[in-house]
C-alpha positions as CSV (number, residue, x, y, z in Angstrom):
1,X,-13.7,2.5,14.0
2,X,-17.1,1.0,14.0
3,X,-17.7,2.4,10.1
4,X,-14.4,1.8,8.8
5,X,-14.6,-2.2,10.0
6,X,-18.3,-1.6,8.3
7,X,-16.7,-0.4,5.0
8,X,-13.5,-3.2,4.9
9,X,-16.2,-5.5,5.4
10,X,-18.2,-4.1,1.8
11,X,-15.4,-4.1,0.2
12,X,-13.3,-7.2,1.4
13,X,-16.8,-9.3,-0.2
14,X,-16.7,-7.4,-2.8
15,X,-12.7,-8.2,-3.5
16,X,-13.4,-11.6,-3.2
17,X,-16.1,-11.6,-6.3
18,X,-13.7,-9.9,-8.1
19,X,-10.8,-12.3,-7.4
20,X,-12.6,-15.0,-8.6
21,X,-14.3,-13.5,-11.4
22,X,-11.5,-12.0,-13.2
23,X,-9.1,-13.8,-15.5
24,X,-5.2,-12.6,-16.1
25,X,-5.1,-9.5,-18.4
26,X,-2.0,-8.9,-20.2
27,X,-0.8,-5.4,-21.4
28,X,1.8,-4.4,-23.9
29,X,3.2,-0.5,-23.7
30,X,2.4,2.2,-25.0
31,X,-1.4,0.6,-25.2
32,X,-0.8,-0.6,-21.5
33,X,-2.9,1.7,-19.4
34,X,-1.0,1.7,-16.1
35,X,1.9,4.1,-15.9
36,X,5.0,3.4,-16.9
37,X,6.3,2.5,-13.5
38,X,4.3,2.9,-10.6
39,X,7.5,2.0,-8.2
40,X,9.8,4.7,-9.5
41,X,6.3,7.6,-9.4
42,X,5.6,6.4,-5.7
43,X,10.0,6.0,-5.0
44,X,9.7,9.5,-6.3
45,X,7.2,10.9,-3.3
46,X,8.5,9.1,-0.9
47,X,11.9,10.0,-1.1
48,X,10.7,13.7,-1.0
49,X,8.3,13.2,1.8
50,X,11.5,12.1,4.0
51,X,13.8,14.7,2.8
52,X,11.5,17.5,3.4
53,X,12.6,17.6,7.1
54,X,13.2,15.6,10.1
55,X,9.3,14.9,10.3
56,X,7.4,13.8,7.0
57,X,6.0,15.9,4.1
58,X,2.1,15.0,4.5
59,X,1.3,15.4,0.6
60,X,4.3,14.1,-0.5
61,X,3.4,11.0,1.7
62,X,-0.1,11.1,0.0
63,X,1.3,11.2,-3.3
64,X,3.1,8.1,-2.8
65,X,0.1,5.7,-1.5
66,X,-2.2,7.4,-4.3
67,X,0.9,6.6,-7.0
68,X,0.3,2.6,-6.0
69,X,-3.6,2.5,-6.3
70,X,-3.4,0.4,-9.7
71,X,-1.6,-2.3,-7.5
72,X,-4.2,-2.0,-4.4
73,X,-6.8,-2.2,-6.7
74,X,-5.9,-5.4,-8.2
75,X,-3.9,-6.9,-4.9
76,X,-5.7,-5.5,-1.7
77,X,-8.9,-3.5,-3.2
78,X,-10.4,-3.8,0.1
79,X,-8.2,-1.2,1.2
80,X,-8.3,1.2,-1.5
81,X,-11.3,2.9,-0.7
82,X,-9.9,3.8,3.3
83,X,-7.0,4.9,1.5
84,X,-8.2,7.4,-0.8
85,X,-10.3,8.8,1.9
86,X,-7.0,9.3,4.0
87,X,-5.0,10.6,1.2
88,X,-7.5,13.3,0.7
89,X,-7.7,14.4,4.1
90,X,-3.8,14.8,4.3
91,X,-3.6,17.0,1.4
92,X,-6.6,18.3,2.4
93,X,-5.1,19.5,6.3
94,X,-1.7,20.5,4.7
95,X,-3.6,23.0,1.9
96,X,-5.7,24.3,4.6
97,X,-3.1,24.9,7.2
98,X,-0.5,25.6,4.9
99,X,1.8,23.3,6.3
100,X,2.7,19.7,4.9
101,X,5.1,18.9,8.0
102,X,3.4,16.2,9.7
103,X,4.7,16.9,12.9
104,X,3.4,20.5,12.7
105,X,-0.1,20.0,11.3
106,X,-0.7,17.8,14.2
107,X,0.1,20.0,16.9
108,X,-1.5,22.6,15.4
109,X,-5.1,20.5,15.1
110,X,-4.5,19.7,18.4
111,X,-4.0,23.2,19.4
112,X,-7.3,24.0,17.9
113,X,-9.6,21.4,19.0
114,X,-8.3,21.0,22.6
115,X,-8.3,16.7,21.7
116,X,-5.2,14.8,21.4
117,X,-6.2,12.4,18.2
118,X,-7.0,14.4,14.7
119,X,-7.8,13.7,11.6
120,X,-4.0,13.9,10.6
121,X,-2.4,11.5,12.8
122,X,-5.6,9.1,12.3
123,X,-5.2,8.9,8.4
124,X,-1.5,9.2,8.7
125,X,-1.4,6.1,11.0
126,X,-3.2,4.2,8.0
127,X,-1.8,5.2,5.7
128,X,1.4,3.9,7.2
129,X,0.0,0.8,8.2
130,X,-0.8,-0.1,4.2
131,X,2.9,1.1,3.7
132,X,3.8,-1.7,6.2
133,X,1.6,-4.2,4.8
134,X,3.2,-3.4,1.3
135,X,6.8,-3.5,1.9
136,X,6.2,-6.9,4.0
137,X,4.3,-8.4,1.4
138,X,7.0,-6.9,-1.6
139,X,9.9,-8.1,0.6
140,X,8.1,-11.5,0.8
141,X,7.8,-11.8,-3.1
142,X,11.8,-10.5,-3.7
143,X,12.5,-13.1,-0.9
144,X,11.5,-15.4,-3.2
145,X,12.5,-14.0,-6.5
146,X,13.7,-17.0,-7.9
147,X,10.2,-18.6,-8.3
148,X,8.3,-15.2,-7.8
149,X,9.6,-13.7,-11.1
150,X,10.6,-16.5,-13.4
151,X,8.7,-16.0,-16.2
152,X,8.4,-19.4,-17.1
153,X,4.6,-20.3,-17.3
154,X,5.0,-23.9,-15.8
155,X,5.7,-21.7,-13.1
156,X,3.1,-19.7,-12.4
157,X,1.5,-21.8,-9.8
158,X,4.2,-21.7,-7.8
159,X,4.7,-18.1,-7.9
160,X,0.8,-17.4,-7.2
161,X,1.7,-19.3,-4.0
162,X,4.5,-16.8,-3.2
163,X,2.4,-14.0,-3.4
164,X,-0.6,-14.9,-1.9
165,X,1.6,-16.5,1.5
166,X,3.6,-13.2,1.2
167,X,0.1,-11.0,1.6
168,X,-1.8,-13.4,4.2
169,X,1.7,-12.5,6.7
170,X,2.0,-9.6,6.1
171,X,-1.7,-9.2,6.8
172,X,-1.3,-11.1,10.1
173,X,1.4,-8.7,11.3
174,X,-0.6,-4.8,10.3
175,X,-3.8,-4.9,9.4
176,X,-5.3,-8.0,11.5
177,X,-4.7,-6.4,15.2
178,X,-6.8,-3.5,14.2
179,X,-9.8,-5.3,12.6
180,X,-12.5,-7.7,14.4
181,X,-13.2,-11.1,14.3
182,X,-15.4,-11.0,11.2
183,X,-13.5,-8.7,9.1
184,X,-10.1,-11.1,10.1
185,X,-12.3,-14.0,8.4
186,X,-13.2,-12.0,5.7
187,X,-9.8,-10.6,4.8
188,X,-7.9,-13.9,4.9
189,X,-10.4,-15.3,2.9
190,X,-10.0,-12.9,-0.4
191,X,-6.4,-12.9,0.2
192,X,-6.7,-17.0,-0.6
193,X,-7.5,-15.9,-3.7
194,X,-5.1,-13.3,-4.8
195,X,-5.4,-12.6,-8.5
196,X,-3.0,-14.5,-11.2
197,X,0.4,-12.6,-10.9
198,X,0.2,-11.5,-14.1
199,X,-2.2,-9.2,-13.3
200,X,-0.2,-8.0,-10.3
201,X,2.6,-7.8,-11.9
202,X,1.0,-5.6,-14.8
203,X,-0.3,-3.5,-12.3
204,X,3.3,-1.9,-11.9
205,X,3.5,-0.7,-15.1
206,X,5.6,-1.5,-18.2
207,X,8.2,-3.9,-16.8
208,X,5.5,-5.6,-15.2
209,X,3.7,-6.0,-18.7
210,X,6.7,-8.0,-20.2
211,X,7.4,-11.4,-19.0
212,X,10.7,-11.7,-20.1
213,X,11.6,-8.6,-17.9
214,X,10.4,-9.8,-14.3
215,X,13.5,-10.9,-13.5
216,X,15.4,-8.0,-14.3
217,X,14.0,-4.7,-15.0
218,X,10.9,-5.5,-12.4
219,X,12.6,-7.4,-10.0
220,X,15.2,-3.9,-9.8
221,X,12.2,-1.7,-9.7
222,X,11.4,-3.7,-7.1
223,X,14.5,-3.5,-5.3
224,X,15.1,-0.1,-5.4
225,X,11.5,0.9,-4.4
226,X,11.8,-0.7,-0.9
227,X,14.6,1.1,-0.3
228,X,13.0,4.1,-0.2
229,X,10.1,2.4,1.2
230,X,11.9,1.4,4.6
231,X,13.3,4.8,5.1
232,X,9.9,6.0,4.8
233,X,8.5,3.8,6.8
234,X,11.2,3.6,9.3
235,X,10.5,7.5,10.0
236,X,6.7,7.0,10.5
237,X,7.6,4.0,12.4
238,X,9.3,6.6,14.9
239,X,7.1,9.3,14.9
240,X,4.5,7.3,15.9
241,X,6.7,5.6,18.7
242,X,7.4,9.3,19.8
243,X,3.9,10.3,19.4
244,X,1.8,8.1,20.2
245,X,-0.8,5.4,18.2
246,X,-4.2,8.0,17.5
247,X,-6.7,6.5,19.7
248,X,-9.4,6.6,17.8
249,X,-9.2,4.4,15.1
């Protein structure tokens, strides 16, 4: 726990520098270099990570956080690091194994190292936490699509607002029980200064690079995306009530 507090710390400074530093960037497809939606590619995984069984597909699962990196990176990048790292060792556990059931890969690391945390249930619990985190803060922003998504540059202001109240909640509610004092401070202070949401927004690909479609083809992305991102969620959400919270964060 100690080295990933360490590690947010690093890169919640770094973040901050970053925010500050960087203008809004604009993108027009094809020359846009995010995909062309990044909602529908992660939609995609986790849809199949909750129809593989009654459990959770592990790679599928990773598939789907690793799908919204260009979004961490430019929203949250003091996560994206943790998240990698997690992603990796769930495909990594379900390759060697050669099971992706989430369910089963943690009994069976249990069964072989005698302990009741492992490395799957740890970076399974985090990666579900940024899945929390997400959907609260995407459910704050379509709360307020009205002012969110008007593309009307007068606006803007207002809509950076949105976003960046959106994230410091849903930060409150995951991500700030698990860290310490320091890291709290930290992390609330980048998330002040939350990037222009034109670079968010960009970030999701090529509705995201078009003003005039936030209210419509991004704002249905949008939509669409949490649906499948509450079922998801919804079955981690019980696994881990079932389970247990890993101890050893």
């Amino acid at each position: 726990m100690l080295r990933r507090f360490l590690v947010a710390s690093q890169a919640l400074a770094a973040a901050a520098n970053v925010a500050l530093a960087e203008p809004p960037r604009t993108c027009v497809a094809p020359e846009c270099p995010f995909p062309s939606s990044i909602l529908r590619e992660s939609q995609r995984h986790l849809e199949s990570a909750v129809n593989y069984s009654t459990s959770m597909d592990v790679v599928e699962l990773a598939r789907s956080v690793e799908a919204l990196m260009p979004v961490v990176d430019v929203l949250a990048s003091f996560v994206a690091k943790p998240l990698r790292k997690d992603s990796g060792n769930l495909q990594r556990a379900a390759t060697s194994r050669d099971i992706v059931d989430l369910e089963g890969l943690v009994a069976r690391e249990r069964q072989i190292s005698g302990e009741r945390d492992s490395v799957v249930a740890t970076s399974a619990y985090w990666s579900y936490l940024f899945l929390d985190f997400f959907e609260r803060l995407l459910r704050g922003v379509e709360e307020q699509g009205d002012a969110a998504f008007d593309p009307d540059v007068a606006r803007d202001d207002g809509a950076n607002a949105v976003i960046r109240d959106s994230a410091q909640r849903a930060y409150d509610a995951v991500y700030a029980p698990q860290h310490n004092f320091l890291v709290r401070k930290i992390a609330r202070g980048v998330l002040s200064f939350i990037p222009h949401r034109e670079r968010f927004f960009v970030a999701f690909g090529t509705s995201g690079s078009d003003r005039k479609e936030w209210k419509r083809a991004l704002k249905d992305e949008l939509t669409s995306f949490l649906g499948a991102l509450r079922k998801c969620n919804k079955r981690l959400q019980d696994h881990f009530a079932t389970d247990g919270i890993p101890e050893n964060l």
